[in-house]
C-alpha positions as CSV (number, residue, x, y, z in Angstrom):
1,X,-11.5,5.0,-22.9
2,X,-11.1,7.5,-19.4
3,X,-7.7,8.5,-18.6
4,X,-7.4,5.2,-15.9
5,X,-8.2,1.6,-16.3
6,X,-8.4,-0.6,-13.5
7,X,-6.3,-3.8,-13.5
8,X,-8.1,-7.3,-13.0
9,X,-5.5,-7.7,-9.7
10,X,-7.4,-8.1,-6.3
11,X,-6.5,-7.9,-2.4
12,X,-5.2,-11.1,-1.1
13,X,-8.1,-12.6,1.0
14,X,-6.7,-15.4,2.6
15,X,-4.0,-13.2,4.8
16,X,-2.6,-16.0,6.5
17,X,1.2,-17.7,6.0
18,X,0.9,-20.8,7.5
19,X,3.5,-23.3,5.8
20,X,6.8,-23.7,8.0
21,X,10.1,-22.7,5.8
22,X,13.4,-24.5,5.6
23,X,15.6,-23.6,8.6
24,X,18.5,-21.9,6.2
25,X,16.1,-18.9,6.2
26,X,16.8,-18.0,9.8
27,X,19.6,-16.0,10.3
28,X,19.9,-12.8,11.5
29,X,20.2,-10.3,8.7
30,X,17.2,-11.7,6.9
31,X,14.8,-10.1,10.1
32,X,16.9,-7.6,11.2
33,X,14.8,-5.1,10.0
34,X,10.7,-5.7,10.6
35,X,8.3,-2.7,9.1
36,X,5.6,-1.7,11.8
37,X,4.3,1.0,9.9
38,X,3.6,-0.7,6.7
39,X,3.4,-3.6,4.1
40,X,7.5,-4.2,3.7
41,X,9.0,-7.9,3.5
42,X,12.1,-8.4,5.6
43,X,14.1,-11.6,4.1
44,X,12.5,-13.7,6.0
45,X,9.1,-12.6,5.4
46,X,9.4,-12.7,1.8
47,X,10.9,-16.2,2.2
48,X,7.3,-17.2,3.9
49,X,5.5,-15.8,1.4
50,X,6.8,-17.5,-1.3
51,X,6.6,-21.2,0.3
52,X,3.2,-20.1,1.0
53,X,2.7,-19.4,-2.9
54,X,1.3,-15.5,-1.9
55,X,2.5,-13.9,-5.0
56,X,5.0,-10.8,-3.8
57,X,6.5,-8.2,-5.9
58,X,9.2,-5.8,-5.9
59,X,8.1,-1.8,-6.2
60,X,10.2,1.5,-5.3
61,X,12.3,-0.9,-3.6
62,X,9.7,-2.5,-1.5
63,X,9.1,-6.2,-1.3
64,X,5.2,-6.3,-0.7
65,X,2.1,-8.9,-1.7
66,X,1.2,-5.6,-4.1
67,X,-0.3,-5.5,-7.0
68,X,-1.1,-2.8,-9.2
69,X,-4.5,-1.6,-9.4
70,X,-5.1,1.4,-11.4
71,X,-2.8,2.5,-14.8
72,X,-2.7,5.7,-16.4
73,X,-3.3,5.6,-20.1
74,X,-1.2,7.4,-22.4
75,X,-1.9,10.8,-21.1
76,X,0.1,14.3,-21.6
77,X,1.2,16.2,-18.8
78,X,0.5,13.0,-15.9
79,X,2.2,10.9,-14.2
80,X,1.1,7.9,-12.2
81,X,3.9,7.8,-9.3
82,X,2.4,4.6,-8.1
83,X,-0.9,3.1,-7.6
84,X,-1.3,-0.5,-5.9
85,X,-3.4,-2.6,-3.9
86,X,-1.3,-4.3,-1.3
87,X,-1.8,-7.1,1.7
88,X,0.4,-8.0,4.7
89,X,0.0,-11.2,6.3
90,X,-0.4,-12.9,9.7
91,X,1.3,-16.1,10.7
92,X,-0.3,-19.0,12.0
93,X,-0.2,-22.9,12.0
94,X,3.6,-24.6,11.6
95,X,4.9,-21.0,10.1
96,X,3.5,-19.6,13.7
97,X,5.1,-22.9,15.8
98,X,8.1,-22.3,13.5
99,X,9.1,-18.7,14.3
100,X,7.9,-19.3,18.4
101,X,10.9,-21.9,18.2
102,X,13.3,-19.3,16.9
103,X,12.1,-16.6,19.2
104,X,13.7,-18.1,22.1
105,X,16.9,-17.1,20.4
106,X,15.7,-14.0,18.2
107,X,13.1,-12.1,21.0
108,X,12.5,-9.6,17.7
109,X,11.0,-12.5,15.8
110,X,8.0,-11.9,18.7
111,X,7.2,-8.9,16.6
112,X,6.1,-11.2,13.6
113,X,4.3,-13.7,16.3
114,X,1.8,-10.3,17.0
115,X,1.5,-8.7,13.4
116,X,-2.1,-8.7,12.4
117,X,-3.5,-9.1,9.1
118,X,-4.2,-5.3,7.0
119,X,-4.7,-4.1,3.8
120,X,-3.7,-1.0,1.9
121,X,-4.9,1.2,-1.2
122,X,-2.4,3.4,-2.3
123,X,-2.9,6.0,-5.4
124,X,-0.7,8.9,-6.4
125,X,-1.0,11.4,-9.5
126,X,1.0,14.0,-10.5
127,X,0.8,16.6,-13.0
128,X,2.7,19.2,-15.1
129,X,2.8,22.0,-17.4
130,X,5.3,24.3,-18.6
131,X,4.9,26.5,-15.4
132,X,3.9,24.0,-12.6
133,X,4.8,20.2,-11.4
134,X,2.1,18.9,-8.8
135,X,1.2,15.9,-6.9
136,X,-3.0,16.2,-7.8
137,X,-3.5,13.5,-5.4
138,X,-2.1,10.9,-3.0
139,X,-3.8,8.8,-0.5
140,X,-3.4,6.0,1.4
141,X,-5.9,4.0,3.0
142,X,-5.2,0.5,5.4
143,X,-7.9,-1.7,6.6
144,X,-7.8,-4.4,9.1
145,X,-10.9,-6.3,7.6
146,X,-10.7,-7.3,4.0
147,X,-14.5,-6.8,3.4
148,X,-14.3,-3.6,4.7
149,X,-10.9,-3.1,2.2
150,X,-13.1,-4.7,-0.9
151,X,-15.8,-2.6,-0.3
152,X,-13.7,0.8,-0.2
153,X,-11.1,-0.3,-3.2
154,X,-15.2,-0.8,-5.0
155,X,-16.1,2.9,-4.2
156,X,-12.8,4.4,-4.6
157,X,-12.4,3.0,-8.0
158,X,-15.8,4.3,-9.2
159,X,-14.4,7.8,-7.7
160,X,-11.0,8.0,-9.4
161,X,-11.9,6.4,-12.5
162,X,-14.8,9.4,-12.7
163,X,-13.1,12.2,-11.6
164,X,-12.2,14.3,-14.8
165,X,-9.0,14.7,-13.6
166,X,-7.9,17.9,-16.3
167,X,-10.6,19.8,-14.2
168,X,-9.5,18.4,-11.1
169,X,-5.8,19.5,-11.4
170,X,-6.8,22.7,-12.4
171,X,-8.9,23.5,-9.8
172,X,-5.8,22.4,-7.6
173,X,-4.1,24.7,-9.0
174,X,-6.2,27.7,-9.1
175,X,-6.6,27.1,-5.4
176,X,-2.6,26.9,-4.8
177,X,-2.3,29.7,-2.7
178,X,-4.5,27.5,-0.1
179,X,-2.3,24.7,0.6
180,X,1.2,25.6,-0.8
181,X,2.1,27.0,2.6
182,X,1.3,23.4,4.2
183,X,3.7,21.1,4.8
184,X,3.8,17.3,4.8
185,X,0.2,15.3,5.3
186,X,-1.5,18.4,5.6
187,X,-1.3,19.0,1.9
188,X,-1.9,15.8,1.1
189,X,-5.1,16.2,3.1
190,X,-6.2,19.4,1.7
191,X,-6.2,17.8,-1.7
192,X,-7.9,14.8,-0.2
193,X,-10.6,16.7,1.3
194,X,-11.1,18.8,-2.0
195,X,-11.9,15.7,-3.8
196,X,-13.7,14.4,-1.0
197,X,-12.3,12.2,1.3
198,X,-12.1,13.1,5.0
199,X,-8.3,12.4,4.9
200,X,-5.6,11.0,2.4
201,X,-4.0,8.8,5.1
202,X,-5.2,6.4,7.1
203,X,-2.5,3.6,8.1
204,X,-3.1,0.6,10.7
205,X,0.5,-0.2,12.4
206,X,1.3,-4.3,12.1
207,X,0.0,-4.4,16.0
């Protein structure tokens, strides 16, 4: 068995919330907050989700329709941080006539009315030994068509689950003195582009 196993959990195809919710849902802490950036569930939002049986779960504090996608075995001196695949959702139908009601009220609500359907692949390793504690990777990847998403999470996991990643870390560290002094996404990217991506993030915003 390699260091990682991929889970059986897949993107959510069907990105649509289309079932109208009960009106107790609608009040104005549950949407005060709306994530443009990423795949976060405001109250309300995770309300839809779950009348629309979309299957949501709770990770480093985010409420997301993620699921976990690759696990680290029982490996010393790594860490998985996190590793998921994730979908965000659009709204149409009686959720869509639903929330244009409300909007009249609650103009923010307008912002759910324009999100567009994306998903995300997130992976992030770490490493350490009695000298040194390193993120070896971390990327993040967003797609607004799901084929397009299926067909990278394919390749990806083919990479990551080959990549001897004892070598791998070494090699990152050996070459520290080339991306310690970066800060932020350019070291992220360095190590991207030494495994061979082009970058390690690529993120859609919800419109």
């Amino acid at each position: 068995m390699g260091m990682l196993y991929a889970t059986p959990c897949n993107l959510h195809k069907h990105a649509k919330v289309e079932q109208a919710l009960g009106e107790e849902h609608f009040y104005p802490k549950a949407f005060s907050y709306f994530d443009l950036d990423g795949f976060a569930l405001n109250p309300l939002e995770q309300a839809y989700y779950r009348c629309n049986e979309i299957p949501i779960t709770e990770v480093l504090g985010v409420w997301a329709a993620q699921y976990p996608w690759l696990v680290l075995n029982d490996q010393p001196n790594f860490i998985m941080d996190h590793c998921f695949i994730v979908t965000r959702c659009c709204y149409t139908k009686q959720a869509q006539e639903q929330i244009h009601q409300h909007a009249s009220d609650y103009p923010q609500l307008r912002k759910m009315l324009m999100l567009k359907p994306k998903w995300g692949l997130d992976f992030a390793l770490e490493y350490y030994n009695d000298h040194d504690y390193i993120e070896v990777l971390h990327i993040e990847q967003d797609y607004s068509s799901y084929d397009q998403a299926q067909d990278c999470k394919e390749k990806l996991e083919i990479q990551l689950l080959n990549t001897d990643w004892k070598d791998f870390a070494q090699q990152v560290l050996n070459r520290k003195d080339q991306w310690i002094g970066l800060e932020g996404m350019a070291r992220n990217d360095w190590k991207a582009r030494y495994w061979g991506l082009d970058q390690a993030e690529h993120t859609l915003k919800a419109f």
